[in-house]
N, C-alpha and C positions, 0 to 999 in steps of 0.2 A: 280672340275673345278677352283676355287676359290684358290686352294692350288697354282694348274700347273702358273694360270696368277700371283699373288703374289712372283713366286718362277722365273719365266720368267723375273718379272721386279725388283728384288731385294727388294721386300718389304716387309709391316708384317700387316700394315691396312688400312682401307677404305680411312684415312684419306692422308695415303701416294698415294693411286690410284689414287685419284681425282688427286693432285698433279701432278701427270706422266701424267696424261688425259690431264692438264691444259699445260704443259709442252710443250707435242707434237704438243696442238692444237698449241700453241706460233711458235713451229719453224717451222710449218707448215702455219700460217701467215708469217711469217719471207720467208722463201723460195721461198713464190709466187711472191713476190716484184722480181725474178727475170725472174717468168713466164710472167709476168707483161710487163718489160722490155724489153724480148724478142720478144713477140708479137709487142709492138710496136718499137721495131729495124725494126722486117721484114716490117710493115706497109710504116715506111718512109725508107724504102730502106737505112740505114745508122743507125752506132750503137745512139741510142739515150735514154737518161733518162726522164721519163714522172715522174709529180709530185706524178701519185699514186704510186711511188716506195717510193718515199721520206714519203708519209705518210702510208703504208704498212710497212715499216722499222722503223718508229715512232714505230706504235702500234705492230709490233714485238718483236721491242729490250724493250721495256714496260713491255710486258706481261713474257718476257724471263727474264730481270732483275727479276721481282718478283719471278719466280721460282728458279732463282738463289740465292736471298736473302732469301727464305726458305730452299733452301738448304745451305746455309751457304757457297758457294762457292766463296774464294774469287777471284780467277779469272777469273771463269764465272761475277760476279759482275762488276771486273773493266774491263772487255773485254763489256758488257753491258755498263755500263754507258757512258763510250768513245762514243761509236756509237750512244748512244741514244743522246748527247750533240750533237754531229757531223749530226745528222738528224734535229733538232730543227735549227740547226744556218740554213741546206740549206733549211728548209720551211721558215724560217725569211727571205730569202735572196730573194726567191720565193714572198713572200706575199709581200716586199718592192718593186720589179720589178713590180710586177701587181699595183702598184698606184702607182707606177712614170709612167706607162702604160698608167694607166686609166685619169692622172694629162695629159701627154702629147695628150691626143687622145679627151679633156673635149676646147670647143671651148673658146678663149680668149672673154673677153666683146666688143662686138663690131663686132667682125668676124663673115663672113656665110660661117659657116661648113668648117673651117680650122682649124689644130690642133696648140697647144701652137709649136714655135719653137724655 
């Protein structure tokens, strides 16, 4: 049994399995960001990206770079790291929206229950 999965997944030891195990489980994190997305496209009746894609494809392309950087892949690597930068700037961009958010909807000194304008 051990021969057949080894010889299926091109390899030769436990330590490479784990790898392939780790590997899959990544693109398989990676992939749901779009089951993710889908779900809530149909939800609001219009194509739309909710932020668990944005951090689903954080800890996807994370755990995919690492397999990649054991695999010595350089183009899996620089195909990973692009996306991984390109996912951090739009949670940055998310996290600065929610407290300019939370700044405009926080009542000035003085006002009852109006937001800053």
């Amino acid at each position: 049994m051990k021969e057949t999965v080894f010889a299926l997944l091109s390899i030769d030891t436990w330590t490479e399995f784990w790898w392939v195990v780790w590997g899959l489980s990544a693109q398989a994190l990676f992939a749901a960001r779009f089951i993710v997305q889908w779900i809530a496209s149909e939800r609001a009746g219009k194509s739309y990206v909710p932020v668990a894609f944005w951090y689903l494809s954080m800890c996807g392309g994370l755990t995919l770079l690492s397999y990649a950087i054991y695999r010595q892949d350089i183009v899996f690597i620089l195909g990973q790291s692009i996306g991984v930068f390109v996912y951090a700037r739009n949670l940055a961009l998310i996290r600065k929206e929610g407290r300019i958010r939370a700044l405009d909807e926080t009542p000035a000194p003085g006002a009852q229950g109006k937001g800053r304008t």
